[in-house]
Structures are given as C-alpha cells and as structure tokens.
C-alpha positions as CSV (number, residue, x, y, z in Angstrom):
1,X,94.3,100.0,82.0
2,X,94.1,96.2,83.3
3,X,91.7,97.5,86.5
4,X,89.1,98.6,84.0
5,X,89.4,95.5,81.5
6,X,88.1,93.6,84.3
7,X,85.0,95.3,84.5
8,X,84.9,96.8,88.6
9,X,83.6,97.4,90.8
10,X,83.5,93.1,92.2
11,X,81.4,91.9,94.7
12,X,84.3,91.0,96.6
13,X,87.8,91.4,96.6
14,X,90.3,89.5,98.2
15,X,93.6,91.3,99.6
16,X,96.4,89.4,101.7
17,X,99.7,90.2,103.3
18,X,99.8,92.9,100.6
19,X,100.4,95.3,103.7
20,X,103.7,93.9,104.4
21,X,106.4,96.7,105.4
22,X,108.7,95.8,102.4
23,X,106.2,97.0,100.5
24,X,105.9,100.9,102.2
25,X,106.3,103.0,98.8
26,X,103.7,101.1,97.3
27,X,100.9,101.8,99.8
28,X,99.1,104.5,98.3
29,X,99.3,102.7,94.5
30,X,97.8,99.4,96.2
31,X,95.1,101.6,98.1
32,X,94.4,103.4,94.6
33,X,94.0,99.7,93.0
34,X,91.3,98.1,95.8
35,X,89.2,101.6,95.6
36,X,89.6,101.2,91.6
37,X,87.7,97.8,92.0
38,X,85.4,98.6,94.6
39,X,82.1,100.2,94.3
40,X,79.0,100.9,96.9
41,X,78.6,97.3,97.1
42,X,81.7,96.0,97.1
43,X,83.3,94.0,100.6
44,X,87.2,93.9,100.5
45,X,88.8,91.1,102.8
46,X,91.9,92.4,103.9
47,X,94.0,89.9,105.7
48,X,97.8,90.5,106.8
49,X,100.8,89.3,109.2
50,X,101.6,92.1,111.6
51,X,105.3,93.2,111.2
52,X,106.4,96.6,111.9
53,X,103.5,98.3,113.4
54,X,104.9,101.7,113.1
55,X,105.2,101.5,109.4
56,X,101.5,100.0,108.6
57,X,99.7,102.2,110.9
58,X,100.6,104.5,107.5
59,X,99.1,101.6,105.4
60,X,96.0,101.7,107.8
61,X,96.1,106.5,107.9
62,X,95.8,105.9,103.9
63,X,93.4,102.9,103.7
64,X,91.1,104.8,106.3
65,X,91.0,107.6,103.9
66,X,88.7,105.5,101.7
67,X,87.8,102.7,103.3
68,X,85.7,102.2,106.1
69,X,87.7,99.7,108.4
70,X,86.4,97.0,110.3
71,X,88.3,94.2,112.2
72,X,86.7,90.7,112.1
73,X,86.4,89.3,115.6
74,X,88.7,86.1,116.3
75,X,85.5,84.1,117.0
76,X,84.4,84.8,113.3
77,X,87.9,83.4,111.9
78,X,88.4,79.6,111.7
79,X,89.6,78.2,114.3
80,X,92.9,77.0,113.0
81,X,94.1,81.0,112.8
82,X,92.4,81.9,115.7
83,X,95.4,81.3,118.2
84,X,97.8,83.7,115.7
85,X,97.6,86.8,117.6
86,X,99.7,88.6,114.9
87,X,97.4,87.2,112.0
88,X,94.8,89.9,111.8
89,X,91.5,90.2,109.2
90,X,89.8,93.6,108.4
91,X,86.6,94.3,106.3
92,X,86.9,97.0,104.2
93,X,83.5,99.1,102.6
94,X,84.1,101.7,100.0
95,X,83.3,105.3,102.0
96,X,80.3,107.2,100.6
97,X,81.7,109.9,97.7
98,X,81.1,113.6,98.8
C-alpha cells in the first residue's frame, strides 16, 4: 500500500482543490486517504475553489465524519487571496477514535 510506505501519520498534510465537483465519486476514497495519513497530531490544510456548493456540502457531510473542520479567517490568509471570496481554507484535526 503506497499510504503506508510513507510511514503516516505526517505532521502536516497539504490538500488543495482536491474537492472540486468533477471529482464527486471519489470523495469518500480521498477522505479515506487524508485520515490514512493523519494521526492525533496531525494538521491537514485543506484549501479549495468553491464550485458547486450543493455537491461539496457532501464532500464537507463525509470529511466532518472524521475530521474536525475549522475555517481559517480571511485575516489569517495572505493578503494577495484575501479578496477571492470563493477561495476558501479549512483546518482539518483527526477526531478522537471511540
């Protein structure tokens, strides 16, 4: 398995416009990869062009599953991006296992 030749869970792991709505039938596969890589400690950047709202809100119901999701304020994002309203940054921490 390529995940686990890597040697997870990373300190950080970087995900952008993966969320994209052409890519709808792969949500839960790319959720299942960032938790694979994650651990207690881990912080996944999650950063994304809004599209079709409709269709990553499901992204968002399956990433919340696992994920605690936090969005980074536009004061905390350089100020180049700032003024791209549909440009949007999360945080991601691994939820606690139960």
């Amino acid at each position: 398995d390529l995940v686990a030749a890597l040697a997870p869970p990373f300190d950080v792991v970087l995900v952008a416009d993966c969320s994209a709505c052409v890519y709808e039938e792969a949500f839960s596969a790319l959720v299942g990869s960032m938790v694979a890589m994650s651990g207690p400690g881990t912080l996944v950047l999650l950063s994304y062009h809004r599209r079709v709202p409709a269709v990553e809100a499901k992204f968002f119901h399956l990433l919340k599953r696992k994920f605690v999701v936090v969005e980074v304020g536009r004061e905390r994002i350089h100020r180049d991006f700032r003024k791209m309203d549909e440009v949007s940054v999360f945080e991601l921490r691994l939820k606690e296992s139960r």
